[in-house]
N, C-alpha and C positions, 0 to 999 in steps of 0.2 A: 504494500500500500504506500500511502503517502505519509512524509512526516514532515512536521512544519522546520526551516532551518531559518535559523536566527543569524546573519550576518551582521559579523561586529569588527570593527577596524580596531586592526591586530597593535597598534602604537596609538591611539587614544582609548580605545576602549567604547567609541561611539556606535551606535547602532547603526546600521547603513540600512538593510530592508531586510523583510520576513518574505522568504518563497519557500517553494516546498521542492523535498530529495523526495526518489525512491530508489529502490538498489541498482537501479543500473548509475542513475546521478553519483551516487554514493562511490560506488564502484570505478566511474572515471575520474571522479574528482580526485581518490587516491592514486591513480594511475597517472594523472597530468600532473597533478599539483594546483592546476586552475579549476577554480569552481566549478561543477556544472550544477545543475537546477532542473526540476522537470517542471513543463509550462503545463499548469490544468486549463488556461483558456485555447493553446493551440494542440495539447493535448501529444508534447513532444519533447524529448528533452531537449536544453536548452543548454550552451556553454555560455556562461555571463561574459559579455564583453566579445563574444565573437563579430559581430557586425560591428561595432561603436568603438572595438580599440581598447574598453574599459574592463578589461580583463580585474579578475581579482586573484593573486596569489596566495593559495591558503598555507598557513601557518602552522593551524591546528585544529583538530574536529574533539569537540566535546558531546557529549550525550548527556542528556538526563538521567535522572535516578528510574526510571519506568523504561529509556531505550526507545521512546518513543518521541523526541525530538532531536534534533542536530543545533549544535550551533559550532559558527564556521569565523573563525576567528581569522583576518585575511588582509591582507598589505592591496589596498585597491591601486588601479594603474589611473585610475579617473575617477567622473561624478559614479554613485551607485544607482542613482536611479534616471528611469528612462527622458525623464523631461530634463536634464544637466545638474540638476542640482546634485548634494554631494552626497546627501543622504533622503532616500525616500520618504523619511518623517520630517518634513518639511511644514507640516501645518498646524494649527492648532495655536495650543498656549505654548511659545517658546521665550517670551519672554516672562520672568527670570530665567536665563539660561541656567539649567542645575549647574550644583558647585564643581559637578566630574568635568564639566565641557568645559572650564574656566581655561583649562592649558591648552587644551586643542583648537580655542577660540584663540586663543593668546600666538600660539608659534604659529596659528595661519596666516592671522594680520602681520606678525613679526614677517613671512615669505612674501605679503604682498609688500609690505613696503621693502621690501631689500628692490621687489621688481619694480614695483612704480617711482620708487627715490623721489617724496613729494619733497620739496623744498622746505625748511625749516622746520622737516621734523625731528622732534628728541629722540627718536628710535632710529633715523637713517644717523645723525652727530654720532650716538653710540656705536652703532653699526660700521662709521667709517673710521670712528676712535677706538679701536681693542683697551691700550690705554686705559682710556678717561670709564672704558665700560668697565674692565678690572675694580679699576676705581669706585666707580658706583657701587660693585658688586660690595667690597670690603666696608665701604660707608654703611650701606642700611643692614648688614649683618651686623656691626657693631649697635648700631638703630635701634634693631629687633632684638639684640640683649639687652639693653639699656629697657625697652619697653618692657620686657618680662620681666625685669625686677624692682621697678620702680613705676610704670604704667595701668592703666586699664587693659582689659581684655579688647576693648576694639582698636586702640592703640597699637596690643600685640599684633590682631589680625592684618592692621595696615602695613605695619612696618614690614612684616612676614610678606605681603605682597609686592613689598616693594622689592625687598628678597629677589623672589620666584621671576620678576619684572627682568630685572636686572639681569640676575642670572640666563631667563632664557635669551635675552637679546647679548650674550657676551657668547653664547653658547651656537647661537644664527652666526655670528661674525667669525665661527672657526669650522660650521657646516656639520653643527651636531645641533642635538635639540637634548628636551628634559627626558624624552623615552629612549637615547639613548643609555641615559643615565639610568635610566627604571634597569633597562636590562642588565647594568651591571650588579643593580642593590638585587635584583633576580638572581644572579648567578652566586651573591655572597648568602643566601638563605641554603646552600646545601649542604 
């Protein structure tokens, strides 16, 4: 039969779209390494990104406690979903964006401006100054000490942002991001 598969971008953690495997999907996708999907409206299977280029490389396939869902944990080449957008939950209530999509909101704007280079922005200064972004980084670290022993709690939470601010844009200026980093605190948990 059918099982519902939950596709989730494998370095944020964002939900891209919900399609459905069966064992032959199943079956190639282990075989390629790139997704496939079976389509219940053409009633065929389907390899994501075959026509559009938006291929997705899977990482990792999880199952549920029952065996009766997939989720496909997957490094996308493009948008996931078919109207260009990036993720097919596109509607709704998105704003507040929850607190998980803060960093992946964060290093997307940090790639657009590396490409758009708007004039007078504090993130292209950083960006063109390793330097002065060092700099920053070491400033609100010491900031965010200061705030945890002498400040309020939202105090903490700002200076703490300013942190994470900093650090990913020193981090865009050497062609790494924050889930590089995840994957090494990943590899020191064994």
């Amino acid at each position: 039969g059918l099982a519902p598969c939950v596709i989730q971008d494998w370095a944020s953690g964002e939900v891209l779209t919900l399609a459905y495997m069966n064992e032959e999907a199943l079956a190639r996708t282990r075989a390629t390494g790139e997704l496939h999907l079976f389509s219940r409206s053409r009633n065929e299977l389907w390899h994501k990104g075959a026509t559009s280029g938006n291929t997705q490389a899977v990482k990792a396939l999880r199952f549920d406690c029952d065996l009766d869902a997939v989720l496909a944990l997957v490094e996308p080449a493009g948008p996931a979903c078919h109207t260009g957008e990036r993720t097919c939950f596109h509607n709704g209530q998105l704003e507040p964006p929850a607190p998980h999509e803060a960093l992946p909101i964060l290093e997307r704007t940090l790639a657009q401006r590396a490409v758009e280079r708007p004039q007078g922005s504090y993130t292209m200064q950083l960006l063109e100054d390793p330097a002065l972004a060092g700099e920053k980084v070491r400033e609100e670290a010491e900031e965010v000490t200061r705030a945890v022993r002498e400040e309020s709690d939202e105090r903490v939470d700002e200076e703490a942002a300013d942190v994470l601010y900093h650090l990913a844009v020193l981090l865009r200026g050497r062609g790494r991001s924050l889930a590089d980093a995840g994957t090494v605190l990943n590899g020191r948990r064994r």
